[in-house]
ChimeraX commands (.cxc) that place a marker at each C-alpha (Angstrom):
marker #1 position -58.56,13.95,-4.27 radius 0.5
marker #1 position -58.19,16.13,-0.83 radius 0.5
marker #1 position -56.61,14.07,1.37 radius 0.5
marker #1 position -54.89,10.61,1.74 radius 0.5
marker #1 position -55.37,8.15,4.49 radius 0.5
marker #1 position -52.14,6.35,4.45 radius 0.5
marker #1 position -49.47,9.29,4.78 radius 0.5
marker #1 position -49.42,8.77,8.83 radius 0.5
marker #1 position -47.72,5.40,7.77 radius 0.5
marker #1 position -45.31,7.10,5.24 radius 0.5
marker #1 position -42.00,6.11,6.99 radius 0.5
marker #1 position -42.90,2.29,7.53 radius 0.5
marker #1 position -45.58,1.70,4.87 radius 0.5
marker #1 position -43.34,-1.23,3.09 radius 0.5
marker #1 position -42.29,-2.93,6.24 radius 0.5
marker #1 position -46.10,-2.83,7.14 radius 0.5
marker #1 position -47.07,-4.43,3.87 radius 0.5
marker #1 position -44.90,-6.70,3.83 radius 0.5
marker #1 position -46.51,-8.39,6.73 radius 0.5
marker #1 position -50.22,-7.51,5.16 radius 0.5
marker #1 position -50.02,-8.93,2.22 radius 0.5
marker #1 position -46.54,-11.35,2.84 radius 0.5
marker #1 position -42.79,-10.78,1.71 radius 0.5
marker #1 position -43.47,-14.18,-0.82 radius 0.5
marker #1 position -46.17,-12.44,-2.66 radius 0.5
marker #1 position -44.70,-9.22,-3.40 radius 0.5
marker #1 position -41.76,-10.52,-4.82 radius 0.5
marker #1 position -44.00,-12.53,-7.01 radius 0.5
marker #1 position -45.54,-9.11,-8.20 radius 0.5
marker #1 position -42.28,-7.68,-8.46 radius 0.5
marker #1 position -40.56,-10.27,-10.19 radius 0.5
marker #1 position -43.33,-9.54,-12.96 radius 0.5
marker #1 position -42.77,-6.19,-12.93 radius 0.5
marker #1 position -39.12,-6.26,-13.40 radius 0.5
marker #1 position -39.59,-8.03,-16.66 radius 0.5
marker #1 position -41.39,-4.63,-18.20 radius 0.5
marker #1 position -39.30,-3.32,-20.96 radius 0.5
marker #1 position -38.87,-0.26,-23.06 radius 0.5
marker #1 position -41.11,1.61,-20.80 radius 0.5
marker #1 position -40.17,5.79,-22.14 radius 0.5
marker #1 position -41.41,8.67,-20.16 radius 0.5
marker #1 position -43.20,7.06,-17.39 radius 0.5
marker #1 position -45.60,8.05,-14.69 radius 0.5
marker #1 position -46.18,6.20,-11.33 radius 0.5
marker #1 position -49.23,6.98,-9.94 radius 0.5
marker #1 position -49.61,6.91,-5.89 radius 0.5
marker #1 position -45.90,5.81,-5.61 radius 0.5
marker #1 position -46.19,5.32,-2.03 radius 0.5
marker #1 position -42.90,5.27,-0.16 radius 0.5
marker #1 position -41.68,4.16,-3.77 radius 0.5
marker #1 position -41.92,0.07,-3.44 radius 0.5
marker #1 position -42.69,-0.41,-6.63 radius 0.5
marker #1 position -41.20,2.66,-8.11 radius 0.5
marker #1 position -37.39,0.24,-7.97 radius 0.5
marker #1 position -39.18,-2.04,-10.50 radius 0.5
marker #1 position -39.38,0.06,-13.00 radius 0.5
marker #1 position -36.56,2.51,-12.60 radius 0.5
marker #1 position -34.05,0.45,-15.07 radius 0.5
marker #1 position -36.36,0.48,-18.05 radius 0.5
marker #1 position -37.55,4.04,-18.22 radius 0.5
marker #1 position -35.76,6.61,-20.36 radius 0.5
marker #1 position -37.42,9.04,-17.62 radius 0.5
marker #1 position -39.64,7.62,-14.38 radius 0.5
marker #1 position -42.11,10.72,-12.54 radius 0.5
marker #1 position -43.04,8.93,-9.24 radius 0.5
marker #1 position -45.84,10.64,-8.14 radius 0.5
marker #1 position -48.67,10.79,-5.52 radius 0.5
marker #1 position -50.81,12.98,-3.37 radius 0.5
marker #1 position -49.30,12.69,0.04 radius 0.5
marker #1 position -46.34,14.70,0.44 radius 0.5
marker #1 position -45.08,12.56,3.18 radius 0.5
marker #1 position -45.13,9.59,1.47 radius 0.5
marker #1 position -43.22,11.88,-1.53 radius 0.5
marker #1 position -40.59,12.95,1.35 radius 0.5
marker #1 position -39.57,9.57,1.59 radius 0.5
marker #1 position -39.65,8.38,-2.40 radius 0.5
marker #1 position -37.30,11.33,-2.96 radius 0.5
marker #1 position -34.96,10.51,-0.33 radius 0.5
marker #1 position -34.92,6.92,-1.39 radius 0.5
marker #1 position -34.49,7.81,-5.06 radius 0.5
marker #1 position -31.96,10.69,-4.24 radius 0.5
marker #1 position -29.28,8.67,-6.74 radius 0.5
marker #1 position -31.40,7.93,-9.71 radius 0.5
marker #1 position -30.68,10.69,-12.47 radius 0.5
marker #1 position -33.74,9.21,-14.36 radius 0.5
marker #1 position -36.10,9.43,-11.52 radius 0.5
marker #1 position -38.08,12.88,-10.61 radius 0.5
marker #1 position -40.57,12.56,-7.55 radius 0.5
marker #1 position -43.81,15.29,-7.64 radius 0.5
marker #1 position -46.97,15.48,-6.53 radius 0.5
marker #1 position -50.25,14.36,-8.50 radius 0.5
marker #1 position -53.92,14.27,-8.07 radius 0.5
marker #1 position -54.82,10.94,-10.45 radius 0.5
marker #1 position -58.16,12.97,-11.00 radius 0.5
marker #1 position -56.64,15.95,-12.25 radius 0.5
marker #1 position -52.67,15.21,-13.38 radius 0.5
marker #1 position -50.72,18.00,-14.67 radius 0.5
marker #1 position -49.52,16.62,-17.87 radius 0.5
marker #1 position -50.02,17.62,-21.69 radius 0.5
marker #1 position -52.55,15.58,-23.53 radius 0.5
marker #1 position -50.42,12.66,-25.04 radius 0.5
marker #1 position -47.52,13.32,-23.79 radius 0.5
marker #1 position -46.11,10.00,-21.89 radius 0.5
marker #1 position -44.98,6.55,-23.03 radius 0.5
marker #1 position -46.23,4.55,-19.72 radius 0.5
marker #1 position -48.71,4.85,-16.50 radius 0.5
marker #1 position -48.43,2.78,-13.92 radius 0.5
marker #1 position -50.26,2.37,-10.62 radius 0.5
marker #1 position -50.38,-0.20,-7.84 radius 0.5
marker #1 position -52.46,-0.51,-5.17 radius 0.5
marker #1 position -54.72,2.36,-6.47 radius 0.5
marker #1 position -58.35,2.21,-8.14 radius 0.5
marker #1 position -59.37,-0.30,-5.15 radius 0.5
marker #1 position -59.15,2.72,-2.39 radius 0.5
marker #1 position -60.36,5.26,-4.23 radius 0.5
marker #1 position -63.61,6.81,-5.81 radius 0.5
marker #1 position -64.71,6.80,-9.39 radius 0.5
marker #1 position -61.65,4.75,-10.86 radius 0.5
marker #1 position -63.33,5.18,-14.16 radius 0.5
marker #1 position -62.15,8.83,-13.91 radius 0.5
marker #1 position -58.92,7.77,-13.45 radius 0.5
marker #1 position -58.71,5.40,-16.31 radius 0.5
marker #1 position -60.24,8.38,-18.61 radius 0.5
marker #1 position -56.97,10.93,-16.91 radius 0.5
marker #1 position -55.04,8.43,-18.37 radius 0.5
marker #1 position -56.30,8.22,-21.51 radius 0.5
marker #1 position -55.74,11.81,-22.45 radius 0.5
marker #1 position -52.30,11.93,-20.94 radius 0.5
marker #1 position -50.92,8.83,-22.96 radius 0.5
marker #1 position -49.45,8.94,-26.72 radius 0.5
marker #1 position -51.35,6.55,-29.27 radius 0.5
marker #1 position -50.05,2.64,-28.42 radius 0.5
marker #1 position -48.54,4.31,-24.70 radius 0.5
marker #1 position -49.24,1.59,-22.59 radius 0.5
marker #1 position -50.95,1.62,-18.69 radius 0.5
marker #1 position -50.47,-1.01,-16.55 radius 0.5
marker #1 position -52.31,-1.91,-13.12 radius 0.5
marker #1 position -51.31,-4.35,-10.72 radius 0.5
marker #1 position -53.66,-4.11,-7.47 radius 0.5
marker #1 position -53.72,-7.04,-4.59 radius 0.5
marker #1 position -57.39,-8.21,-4.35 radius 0.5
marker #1 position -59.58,-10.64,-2.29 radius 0.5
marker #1 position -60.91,-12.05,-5.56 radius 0.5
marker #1 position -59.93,-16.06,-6.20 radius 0.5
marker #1 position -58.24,-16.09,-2.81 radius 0.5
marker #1 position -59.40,-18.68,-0.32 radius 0.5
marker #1 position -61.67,-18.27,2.60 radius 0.5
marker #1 position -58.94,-18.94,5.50 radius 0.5
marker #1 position -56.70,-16.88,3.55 radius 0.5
marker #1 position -58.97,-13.83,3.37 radius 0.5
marker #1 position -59.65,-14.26,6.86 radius 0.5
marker #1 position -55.98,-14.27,7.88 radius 0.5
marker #1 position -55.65,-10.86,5.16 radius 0.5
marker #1 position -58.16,-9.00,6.73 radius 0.5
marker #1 position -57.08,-10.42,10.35 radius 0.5
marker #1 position -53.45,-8.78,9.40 radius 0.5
marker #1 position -54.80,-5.88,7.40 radius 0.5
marker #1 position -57.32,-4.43,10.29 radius 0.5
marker #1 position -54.41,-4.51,13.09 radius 0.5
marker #1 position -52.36,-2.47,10.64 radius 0.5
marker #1 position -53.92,-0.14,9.79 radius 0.5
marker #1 position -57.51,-0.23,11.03 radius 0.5
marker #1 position -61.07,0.07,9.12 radius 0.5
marker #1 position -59.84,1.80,6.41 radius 0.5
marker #1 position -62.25,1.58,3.22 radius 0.5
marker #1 position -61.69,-0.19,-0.13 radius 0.5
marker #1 position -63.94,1.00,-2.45 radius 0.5
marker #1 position -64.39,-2.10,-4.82 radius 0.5
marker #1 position -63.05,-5.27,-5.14 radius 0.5
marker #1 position -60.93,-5.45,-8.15 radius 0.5
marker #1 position -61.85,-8.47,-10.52 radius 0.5
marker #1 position -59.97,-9.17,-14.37 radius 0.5
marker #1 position -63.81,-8.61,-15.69 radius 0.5
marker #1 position -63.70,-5.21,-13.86 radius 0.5
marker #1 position -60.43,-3.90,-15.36 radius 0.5
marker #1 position -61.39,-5.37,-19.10 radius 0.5
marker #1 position -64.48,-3.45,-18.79 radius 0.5
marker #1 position -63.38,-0.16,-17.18 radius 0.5
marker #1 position -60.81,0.42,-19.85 radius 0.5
marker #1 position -62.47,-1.48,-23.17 radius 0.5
marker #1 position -63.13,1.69,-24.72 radius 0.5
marker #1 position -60.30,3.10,-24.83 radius 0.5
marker #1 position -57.28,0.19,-24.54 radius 0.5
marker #1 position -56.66,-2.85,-26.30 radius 0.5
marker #1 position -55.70,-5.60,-23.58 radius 0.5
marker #1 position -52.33,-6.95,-23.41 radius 0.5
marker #1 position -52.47,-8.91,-20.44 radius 0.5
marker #1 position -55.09,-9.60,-17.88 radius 0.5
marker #1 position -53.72,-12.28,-14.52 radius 0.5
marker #1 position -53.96,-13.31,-11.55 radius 0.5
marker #1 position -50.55,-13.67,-9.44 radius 0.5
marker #1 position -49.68,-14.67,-5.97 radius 0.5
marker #1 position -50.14,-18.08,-4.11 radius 0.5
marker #1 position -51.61,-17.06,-0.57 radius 0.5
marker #1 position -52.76,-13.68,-1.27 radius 0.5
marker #1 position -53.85,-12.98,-5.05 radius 0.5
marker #1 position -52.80,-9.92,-7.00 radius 0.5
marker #1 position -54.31,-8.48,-10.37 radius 0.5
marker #1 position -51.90,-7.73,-13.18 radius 0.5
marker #1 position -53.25,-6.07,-15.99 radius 0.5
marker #1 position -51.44,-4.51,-19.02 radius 0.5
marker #1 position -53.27,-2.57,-21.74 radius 0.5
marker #1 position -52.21,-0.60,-24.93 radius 0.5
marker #1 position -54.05,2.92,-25.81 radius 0.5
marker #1 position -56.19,2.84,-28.83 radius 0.5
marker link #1:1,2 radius 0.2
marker link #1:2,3 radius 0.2
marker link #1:3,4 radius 0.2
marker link #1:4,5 radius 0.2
marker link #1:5,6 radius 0.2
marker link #1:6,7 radius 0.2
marker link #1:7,8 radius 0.2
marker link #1:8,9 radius 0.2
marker link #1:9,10 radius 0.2
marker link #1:10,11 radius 0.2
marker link #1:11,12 radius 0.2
marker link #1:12,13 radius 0.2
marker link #1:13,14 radius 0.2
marker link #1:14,15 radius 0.2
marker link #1:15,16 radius 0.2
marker link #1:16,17 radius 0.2
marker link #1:17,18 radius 0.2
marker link #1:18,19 radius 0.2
marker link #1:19,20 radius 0.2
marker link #1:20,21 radius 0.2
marker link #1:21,22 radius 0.2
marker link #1:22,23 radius 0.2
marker link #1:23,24 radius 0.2
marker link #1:24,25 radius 0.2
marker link #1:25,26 radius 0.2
marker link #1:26,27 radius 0.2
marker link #1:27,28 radius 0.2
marker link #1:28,29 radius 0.2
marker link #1:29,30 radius 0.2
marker link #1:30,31 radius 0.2
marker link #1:31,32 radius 0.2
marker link #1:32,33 radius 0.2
marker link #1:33,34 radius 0.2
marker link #1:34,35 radius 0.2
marker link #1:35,36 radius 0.2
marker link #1:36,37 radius 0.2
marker link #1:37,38 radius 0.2
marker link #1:38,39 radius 0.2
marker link #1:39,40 radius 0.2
marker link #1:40,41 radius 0.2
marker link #1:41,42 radius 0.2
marker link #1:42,43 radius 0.2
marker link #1:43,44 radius 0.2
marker link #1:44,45 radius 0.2
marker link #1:45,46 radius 0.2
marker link #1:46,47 radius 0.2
marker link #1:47,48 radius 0.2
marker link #1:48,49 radius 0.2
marker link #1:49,50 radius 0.2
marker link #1:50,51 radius 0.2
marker link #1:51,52 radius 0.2
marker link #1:52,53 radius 0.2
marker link #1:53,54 radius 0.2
marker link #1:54,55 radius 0.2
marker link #1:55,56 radius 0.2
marker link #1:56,57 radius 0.2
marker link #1:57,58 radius 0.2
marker link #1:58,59 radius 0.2
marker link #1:59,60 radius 0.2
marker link #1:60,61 radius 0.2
marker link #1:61,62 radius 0.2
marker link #1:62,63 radius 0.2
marker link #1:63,64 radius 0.2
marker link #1:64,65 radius 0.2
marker link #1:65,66 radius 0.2
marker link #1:66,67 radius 0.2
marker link #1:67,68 radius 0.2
marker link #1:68,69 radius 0.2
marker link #1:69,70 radius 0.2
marker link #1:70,71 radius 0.2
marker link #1:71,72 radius 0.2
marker link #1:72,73 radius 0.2
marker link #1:73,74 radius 0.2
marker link #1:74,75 radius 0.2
marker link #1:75,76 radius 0.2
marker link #1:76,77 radius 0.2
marker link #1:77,78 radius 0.2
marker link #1:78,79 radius 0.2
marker link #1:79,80 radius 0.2
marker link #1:80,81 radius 0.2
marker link #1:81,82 radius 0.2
marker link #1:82,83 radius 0.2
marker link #1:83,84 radius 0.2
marker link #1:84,85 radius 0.2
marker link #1:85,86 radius 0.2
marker link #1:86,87 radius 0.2
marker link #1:87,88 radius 0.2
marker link #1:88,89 radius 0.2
marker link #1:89,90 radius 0.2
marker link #1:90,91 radius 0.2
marker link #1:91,92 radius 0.2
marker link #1:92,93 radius 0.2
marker link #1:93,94 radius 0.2
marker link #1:94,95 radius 0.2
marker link #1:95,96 radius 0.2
marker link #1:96,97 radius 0.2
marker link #1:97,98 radius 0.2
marker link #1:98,99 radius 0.2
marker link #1:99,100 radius 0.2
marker link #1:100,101 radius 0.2
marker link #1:101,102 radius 0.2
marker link #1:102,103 radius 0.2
marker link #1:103,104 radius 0.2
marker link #1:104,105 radius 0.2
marker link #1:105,106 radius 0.2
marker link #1:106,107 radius 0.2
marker link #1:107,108 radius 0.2
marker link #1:108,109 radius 0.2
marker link #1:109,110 radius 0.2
marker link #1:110,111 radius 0.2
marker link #1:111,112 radius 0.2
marker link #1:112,113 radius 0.2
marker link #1:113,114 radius 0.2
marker link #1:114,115 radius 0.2
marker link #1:115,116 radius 0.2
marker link #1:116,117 radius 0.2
marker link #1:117,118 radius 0.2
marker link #1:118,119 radius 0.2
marker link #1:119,120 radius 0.2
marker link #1:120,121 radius 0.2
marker link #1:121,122 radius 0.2
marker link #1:122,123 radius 0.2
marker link #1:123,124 radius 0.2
marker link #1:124,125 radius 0.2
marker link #1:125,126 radius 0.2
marker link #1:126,127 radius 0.2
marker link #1:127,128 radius 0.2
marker link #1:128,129 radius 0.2
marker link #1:129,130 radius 0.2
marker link #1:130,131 radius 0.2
marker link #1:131,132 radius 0.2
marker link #1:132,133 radius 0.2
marker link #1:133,134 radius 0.2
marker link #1:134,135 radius 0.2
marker link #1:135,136 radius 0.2
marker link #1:136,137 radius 0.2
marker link #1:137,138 radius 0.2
marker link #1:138,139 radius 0.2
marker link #1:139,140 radius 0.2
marker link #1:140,141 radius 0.2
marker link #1:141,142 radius 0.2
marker link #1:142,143 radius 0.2
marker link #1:143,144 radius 0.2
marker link #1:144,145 radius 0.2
marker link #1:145,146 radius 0.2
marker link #1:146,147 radius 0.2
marker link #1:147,148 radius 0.2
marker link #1:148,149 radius 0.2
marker link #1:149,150 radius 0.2
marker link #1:150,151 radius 0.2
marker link #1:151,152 radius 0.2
marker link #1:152,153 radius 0.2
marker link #1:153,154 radius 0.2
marker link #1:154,155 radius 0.2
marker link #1:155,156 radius 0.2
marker link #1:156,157 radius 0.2
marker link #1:157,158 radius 0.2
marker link #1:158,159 radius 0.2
marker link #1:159,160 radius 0.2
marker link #1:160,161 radius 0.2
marker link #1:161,162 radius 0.2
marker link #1:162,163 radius 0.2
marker link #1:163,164 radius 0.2
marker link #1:164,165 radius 0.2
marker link #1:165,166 radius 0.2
marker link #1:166,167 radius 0.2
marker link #1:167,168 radius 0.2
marker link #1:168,169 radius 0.2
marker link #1:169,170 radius 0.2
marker link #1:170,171 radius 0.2
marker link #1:171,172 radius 0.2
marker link #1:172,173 radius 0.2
marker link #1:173,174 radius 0.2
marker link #1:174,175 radius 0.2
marker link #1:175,176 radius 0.2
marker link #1:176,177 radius 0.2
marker link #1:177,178 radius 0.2
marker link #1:178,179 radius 0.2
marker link #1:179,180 radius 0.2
marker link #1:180,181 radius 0.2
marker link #1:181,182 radius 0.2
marker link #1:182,183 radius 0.2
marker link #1:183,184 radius 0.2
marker link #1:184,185 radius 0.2
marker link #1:185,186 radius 0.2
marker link #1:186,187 radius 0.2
marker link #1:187,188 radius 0.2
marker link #1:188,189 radius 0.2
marker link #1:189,190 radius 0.2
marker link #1:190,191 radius 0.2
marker link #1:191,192 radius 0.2
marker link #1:192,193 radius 0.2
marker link #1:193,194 radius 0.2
marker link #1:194,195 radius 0.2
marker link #1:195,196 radius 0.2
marker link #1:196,197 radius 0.2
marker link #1:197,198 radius 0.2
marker link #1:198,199 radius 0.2
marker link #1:199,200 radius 0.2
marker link #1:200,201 radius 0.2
marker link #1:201,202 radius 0.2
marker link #1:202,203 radius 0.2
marker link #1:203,204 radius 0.2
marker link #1:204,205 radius 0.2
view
């Protein structure tokens, strides 16, 4: 993964999605994530400016917020200066750095649906989680949302941030079938009222 498209927007990437997506939503997604428990050595893949990284910080014996941009890193670190369980580094998702199962958790938000090849993601994943570790994936996605409202998405999304990509539209079928070979499914939704978000939990064979 050479290069990352969002770093320019490292410094106000969560004010900006919070008027993409709307402030309503994403507490709905982080309300669910703040229920996660018992989480161990965890990894955050593409952190981001670290959004969703304060989710999970409570419930992690040790939380690695990682991602490729080292702006957006700048700012995670500095945010997360205070946590004593909370390292920041940076990670290719293709190619991570970490002994074969070696970590409790992976979690990633916002990721497979702007990037290549998630598959080879899911299989990183795989060899870097302990037997029963768990991964867990919650991405926003145009799938079940209504017309108007993916007109008004889009409408908010393009004067953003511009034509940027998304590589596939995330669906529960998709994520059941990228990871049936290797994870048992815990939980598979859909959350959010105007503007939908996947949550999908899954347990390592």
């Amino acid at each position: 993964m050479s290069n990352n498209k969002w770093e320019e927007f490292a410094a106000t990437f969560e004010e900006k999605n919070n008027y993409v997506v709307g402030i309503k939503d994403i507490n709905l997604v982080k309300d669910e994530l703040y229920l996660l428990k018992d989480l161990g050595l965890t990894l955050e893949l593409a952190c981001g400016n670290g959004t969703y990284t304060q989710c999970l910080v409570k419930n992690c014996t040790k939380l690695i917020a990682s991602d490729i941009s080292q702006d957006m890193l700048k700012v995670t670190k500095k945010r997360f200066e205070n946590e004593k369980n909370v390292s920041v580094q940076k990670e290719d998702c293709f190619s991570l750095s970490f002994e074969d199962n070696s970590l409790d958790t992976i979690f990633m938000a916002n990721l497979l649906h702007v990037i290549p090849n998630p598959d080879l993601v899911i299989k990183e994943c795989n060899r870097v989680l302990k037997k029963d570790g768990r991964i867990i994936i919650m991405s926003f996605t145009l799938h079940s949302m209504s017309f108007f409202n993916k007109l008004f998405l889009k409408y908010r999304y393009l004067k953003t941030y511009g034509p940027k990509s998304s590589s596939t539209i995330l669906t529960p079928s998709y994520l059941k079938e990228l990871t049936n070979k290797n994870f048992v499914e815990i939980k598979n939704v859909i959350l959010g009222k105007n503007v939908k978000a996947i949550y999908f939990t899954a347990k390592k064979m």
